[in-house]
TIVEX-400453 format. One record per residue (C-alpha): residue number from 1; x, y, z. Coordinates in nm, 3 decimals. Layout:
# residues N
+-----+---------+---------+---------+
! pos !       u !       v !       w !
+-----+---------+---------+---------+
! NUM !       X !       Y !       Z !
...
+-----+---------+---------+---------+
This chain:
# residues 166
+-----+---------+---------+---------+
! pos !       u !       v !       w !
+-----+---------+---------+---------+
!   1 !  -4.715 !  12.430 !   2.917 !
!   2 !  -4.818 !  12.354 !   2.562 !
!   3 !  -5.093 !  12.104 !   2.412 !
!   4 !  -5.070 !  11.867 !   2.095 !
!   5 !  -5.209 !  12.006 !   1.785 !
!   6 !  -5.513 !  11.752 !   1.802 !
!   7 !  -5.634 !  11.904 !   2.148 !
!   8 !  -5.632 !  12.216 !   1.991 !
!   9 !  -5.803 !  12.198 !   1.703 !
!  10 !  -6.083 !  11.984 !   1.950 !
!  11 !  -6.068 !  12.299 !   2.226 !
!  12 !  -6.146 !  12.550 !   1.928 !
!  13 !  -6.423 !  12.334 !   1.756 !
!  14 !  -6.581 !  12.272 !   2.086 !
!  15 !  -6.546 !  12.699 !   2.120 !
!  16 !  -6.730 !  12.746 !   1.787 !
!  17 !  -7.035 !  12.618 !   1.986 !
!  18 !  -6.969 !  12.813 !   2.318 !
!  19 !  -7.112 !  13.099 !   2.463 !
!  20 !  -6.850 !  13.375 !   2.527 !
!  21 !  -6.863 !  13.687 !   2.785 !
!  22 !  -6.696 !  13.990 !   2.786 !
!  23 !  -6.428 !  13.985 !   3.103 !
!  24 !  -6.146 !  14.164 !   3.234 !
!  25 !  -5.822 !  13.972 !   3.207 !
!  26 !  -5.571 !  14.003 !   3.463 !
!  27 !  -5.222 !  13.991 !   3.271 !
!  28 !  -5.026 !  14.050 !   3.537 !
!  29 !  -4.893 !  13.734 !   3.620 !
!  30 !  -4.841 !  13.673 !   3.269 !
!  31 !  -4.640 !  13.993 !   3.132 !
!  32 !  -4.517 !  14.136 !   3.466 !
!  33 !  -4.689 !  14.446 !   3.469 !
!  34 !  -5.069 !  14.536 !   3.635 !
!  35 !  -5.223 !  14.525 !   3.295 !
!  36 !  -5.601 !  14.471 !   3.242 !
!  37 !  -5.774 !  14.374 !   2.897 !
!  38 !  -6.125 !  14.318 !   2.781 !
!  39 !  -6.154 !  13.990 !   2.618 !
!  40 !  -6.444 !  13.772 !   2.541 !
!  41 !  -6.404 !  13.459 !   2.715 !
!  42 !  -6.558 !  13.118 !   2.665 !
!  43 !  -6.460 !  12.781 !   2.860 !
!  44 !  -6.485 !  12.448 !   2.741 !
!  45 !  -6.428 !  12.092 !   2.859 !
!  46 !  -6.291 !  11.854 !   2.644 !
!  47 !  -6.052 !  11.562 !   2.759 !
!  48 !  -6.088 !  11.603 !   3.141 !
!  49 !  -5.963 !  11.948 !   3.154 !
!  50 !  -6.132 !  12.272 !   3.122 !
!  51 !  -5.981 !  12.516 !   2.845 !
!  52 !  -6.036 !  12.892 !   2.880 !
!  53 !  -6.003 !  13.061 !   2.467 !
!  54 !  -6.003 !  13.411 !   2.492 !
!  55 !  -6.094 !  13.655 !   2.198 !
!  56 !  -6.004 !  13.979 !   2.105 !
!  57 !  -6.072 !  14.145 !   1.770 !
!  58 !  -5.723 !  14.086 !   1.668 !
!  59 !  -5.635 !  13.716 !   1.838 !
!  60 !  -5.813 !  13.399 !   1.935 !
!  61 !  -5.641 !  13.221 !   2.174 !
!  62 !  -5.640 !  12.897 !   2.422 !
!  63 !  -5.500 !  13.041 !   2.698 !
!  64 !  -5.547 !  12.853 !   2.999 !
!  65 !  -5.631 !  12.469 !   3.097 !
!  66 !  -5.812 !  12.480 !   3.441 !
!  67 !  -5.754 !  12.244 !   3.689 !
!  68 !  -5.947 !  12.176 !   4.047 !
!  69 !  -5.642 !  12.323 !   4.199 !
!  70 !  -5.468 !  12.605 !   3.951 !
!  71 !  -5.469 !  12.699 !   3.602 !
!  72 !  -5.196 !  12.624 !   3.330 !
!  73 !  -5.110 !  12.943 !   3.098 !
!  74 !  -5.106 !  12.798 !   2.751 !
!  75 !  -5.075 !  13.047 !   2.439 !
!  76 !  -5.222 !  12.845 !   2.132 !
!  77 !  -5.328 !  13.087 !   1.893 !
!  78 !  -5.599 !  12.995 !   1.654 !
!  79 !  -5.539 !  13.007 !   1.266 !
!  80 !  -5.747 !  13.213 !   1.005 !
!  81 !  -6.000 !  12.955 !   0.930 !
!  82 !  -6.013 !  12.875 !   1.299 !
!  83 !  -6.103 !  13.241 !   1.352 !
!  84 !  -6.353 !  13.241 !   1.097 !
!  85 !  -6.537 !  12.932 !   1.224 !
!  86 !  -6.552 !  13.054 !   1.586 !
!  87 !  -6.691 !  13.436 !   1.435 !
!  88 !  -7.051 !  13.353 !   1.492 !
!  89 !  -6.980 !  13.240 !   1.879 !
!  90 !  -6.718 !  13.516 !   1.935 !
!  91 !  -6.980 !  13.770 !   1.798 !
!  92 !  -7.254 !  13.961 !   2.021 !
!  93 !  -7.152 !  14.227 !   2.292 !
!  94 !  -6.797 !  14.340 !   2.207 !
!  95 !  -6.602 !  14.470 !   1.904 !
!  96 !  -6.712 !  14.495 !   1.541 !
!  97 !  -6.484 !  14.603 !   1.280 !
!  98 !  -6.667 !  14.900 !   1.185 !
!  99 !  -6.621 !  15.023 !   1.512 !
! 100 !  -6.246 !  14.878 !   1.586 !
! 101 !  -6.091 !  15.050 !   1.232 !
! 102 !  -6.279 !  15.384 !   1.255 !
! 103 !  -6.069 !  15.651 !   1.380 !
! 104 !  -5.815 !  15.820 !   1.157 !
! 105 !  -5.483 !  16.016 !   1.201 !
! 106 !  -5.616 !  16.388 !   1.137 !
! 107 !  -6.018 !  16.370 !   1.190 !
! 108 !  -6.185 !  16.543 !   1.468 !
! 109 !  -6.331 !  16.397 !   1.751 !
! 110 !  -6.534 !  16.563 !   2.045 !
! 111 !  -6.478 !  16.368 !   2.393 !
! 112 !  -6.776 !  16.217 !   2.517 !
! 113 !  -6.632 !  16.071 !   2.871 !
! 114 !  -6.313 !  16.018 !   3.032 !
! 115 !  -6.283 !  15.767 !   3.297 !
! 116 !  -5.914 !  15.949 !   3.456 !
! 117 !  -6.070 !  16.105 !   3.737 !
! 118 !  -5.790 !  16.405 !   3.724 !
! 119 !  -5.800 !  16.532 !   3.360 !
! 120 !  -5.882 !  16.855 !   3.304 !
! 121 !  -6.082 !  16.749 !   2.964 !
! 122 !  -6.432 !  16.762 !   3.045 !
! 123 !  -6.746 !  16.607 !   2.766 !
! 124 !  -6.724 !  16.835 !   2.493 !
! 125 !  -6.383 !  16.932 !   2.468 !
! 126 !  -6.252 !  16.860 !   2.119 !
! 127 !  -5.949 !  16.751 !   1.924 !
! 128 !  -5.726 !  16.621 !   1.636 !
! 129 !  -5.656 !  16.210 !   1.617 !
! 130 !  -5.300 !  16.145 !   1.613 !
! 131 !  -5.334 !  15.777 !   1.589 !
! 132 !  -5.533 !  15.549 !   1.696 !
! 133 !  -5.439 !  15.190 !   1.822 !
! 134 !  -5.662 !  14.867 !   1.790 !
! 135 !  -5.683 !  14.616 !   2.004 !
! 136 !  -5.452 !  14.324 !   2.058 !
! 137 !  -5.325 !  14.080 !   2.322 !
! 138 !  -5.209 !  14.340 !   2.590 !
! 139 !  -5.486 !  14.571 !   2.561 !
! 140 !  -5.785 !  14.780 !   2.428 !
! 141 !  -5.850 !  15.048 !   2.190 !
! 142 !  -5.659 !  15.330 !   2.221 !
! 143 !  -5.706 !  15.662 !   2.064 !
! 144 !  -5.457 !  15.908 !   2.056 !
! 145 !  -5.574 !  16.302 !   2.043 !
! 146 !  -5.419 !  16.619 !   2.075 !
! 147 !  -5.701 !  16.803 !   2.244 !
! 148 !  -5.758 !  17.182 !   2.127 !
! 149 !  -5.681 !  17.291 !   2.518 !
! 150 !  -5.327 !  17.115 !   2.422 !
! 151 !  -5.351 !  16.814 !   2.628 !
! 152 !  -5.204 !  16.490 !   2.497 !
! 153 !  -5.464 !  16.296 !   2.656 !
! 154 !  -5.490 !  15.930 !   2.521 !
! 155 !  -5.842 !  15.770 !   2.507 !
! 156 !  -5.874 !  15.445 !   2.652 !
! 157 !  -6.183 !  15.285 !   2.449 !
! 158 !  -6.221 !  14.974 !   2.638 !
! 159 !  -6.193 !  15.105 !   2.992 !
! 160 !  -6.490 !  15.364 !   3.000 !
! 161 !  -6.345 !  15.627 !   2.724 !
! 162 !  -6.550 !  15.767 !   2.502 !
! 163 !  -6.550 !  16.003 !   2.162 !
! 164 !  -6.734 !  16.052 !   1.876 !
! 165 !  -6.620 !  16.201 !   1.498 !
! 166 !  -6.712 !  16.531 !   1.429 !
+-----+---------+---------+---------+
């Protein structure tokens, strides 16, 4: 399903002026796999419908028109100056990019917490970035370490992973 440039630009302008929450998204239906991402989320109603724009730090999106009955998927991505007029709404709890771009191939990081229930790393442990992944429509932050015990270990930022540079 797709919507008329018009409606679009009127969904995002109406955004700039919503109030958006940080939410899981369930993209499973949408990319066939059990995938969840942290996204803020605002809805807003504009032409009988109500239009769901989701934000990461990398993409701003209209992707869904609710109905009564079921919701459309839509993929409208917002341009630059879109992006830049919705910043102040999209801002608050979330991402910045001090935070999103500060992990670099080859510093050292000490692991706060790890949400995987069966590693063997344990708060403390330290290690070498190998890379580190921002954000984008599929997922979180990811941080990639090679841990001095010589786990591979990836960090999952957004999910309850934590680390801080050395």
């Amino acid at each position: 399903m797709s919507i008329d440039k018009a409606t679009a630009d009127e969904v995002l302008e109406a955004a700039s002026r919503a109030t958006f929450r940080l939410e899981d998204l369930d993209l499973t239906d949408r990319h066939g796999c059990g995938h969840i991402a942290r996204a803020k989320i605002a809805r807003v109603a504009v032409g009988g419908y109500t239009y769901r724009i989701a934000a990461t730090p990398n993409l701003v999106c209209i992707d869904g028109r609710e109905t009564d009955s079921d919701t459309e998927q839509l993929m409208v991505i917002a341009t630059p100056a879109q992006v830049e007029a919705l910043r102040e709404a999209v801002s608050g709890a979330g991402w910045s990019r001090d935070e999103r771009d500060s992990y670099t191939r080859g510093e050292r990081v000490e692991l706060l917490r790890a949400a995987d229930e069966y590693t063997h790393l344990k708060p403390g442990d330290r290690g070498m970035v190998t890379a580190f992944h921002p954000p984008g429509p599929l997922g979180g932050r990811v941080l990639d370490v090679t841990w001095d015990s010589g786990s591979r270990l990836s960090l999952l930022l957004d999910e309850g992973d934590a680390a801080r540079k050395l």
